[in-house]
N, C-alpha and C positions, 0 to 999 in steps of 0.2 A: 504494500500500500504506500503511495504517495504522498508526502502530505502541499500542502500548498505553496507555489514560490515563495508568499510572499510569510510564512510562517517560517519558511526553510529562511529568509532574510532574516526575521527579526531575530531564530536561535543563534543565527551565526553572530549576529553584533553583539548579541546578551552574553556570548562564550568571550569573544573578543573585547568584551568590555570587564569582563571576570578578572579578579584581581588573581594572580596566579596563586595564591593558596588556596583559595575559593574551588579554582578549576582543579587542582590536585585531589583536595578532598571528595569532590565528584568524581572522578576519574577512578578514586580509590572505592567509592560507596557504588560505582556501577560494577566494579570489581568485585566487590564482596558479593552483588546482588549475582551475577553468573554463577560464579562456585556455589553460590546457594544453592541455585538450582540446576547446577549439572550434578554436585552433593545427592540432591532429591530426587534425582533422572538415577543416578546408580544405586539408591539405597533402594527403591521401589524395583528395577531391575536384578538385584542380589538382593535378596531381604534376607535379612541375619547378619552381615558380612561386620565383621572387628573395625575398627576406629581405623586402622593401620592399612585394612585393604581398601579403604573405602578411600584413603590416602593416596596410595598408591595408584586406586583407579583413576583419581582425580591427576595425580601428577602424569600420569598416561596421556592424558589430554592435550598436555602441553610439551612434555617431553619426548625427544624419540625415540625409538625403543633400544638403542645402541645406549643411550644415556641412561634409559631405568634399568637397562641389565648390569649394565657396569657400578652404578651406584646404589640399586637397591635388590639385585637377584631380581627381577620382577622382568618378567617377558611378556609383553602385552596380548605379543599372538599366540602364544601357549594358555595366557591367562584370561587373557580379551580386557577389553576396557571399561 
């Protein structure tokens, strides 16, 4: 969905007017809002799964899988994501 030029204007100058801590802490509060719910996309698709795996799926998401074997034993396509 699209939303309107002239909406798509005003967010741009409302961002561009943001004092940069301002935009940091958003940046950071849309951050948290993803992992929340990629967190609740894999607890609902493993249900039961430990603190630790549910970590490890998350960091799957982002890292490649050369990177979670080497640093956490964890192979995504053996384990899936």
């Amino acid at each position: 969905m699209m939303t309107d030029r002239n909406i798509d204007g005003m967010m741009i100058s409302g961002y561009r007017a943001m004092e940069p801590r301002k935009k940091l802490a958003q940046v950071s509060a849309m951050s948290q809002t993803v992992l929340r719910l990629a967190a609740a996309r894999i607890r609902k698709q493993h249900d039961g799964i430990s603190d630790r795996e549910l970590l490890l799926r998350l960091a799957s998401l982002w890292l490649d899988r050369d990177t979670m074997v080497r640093a956490f034993g964890w192979d995504p396509d053996r384990e899936g994501y």
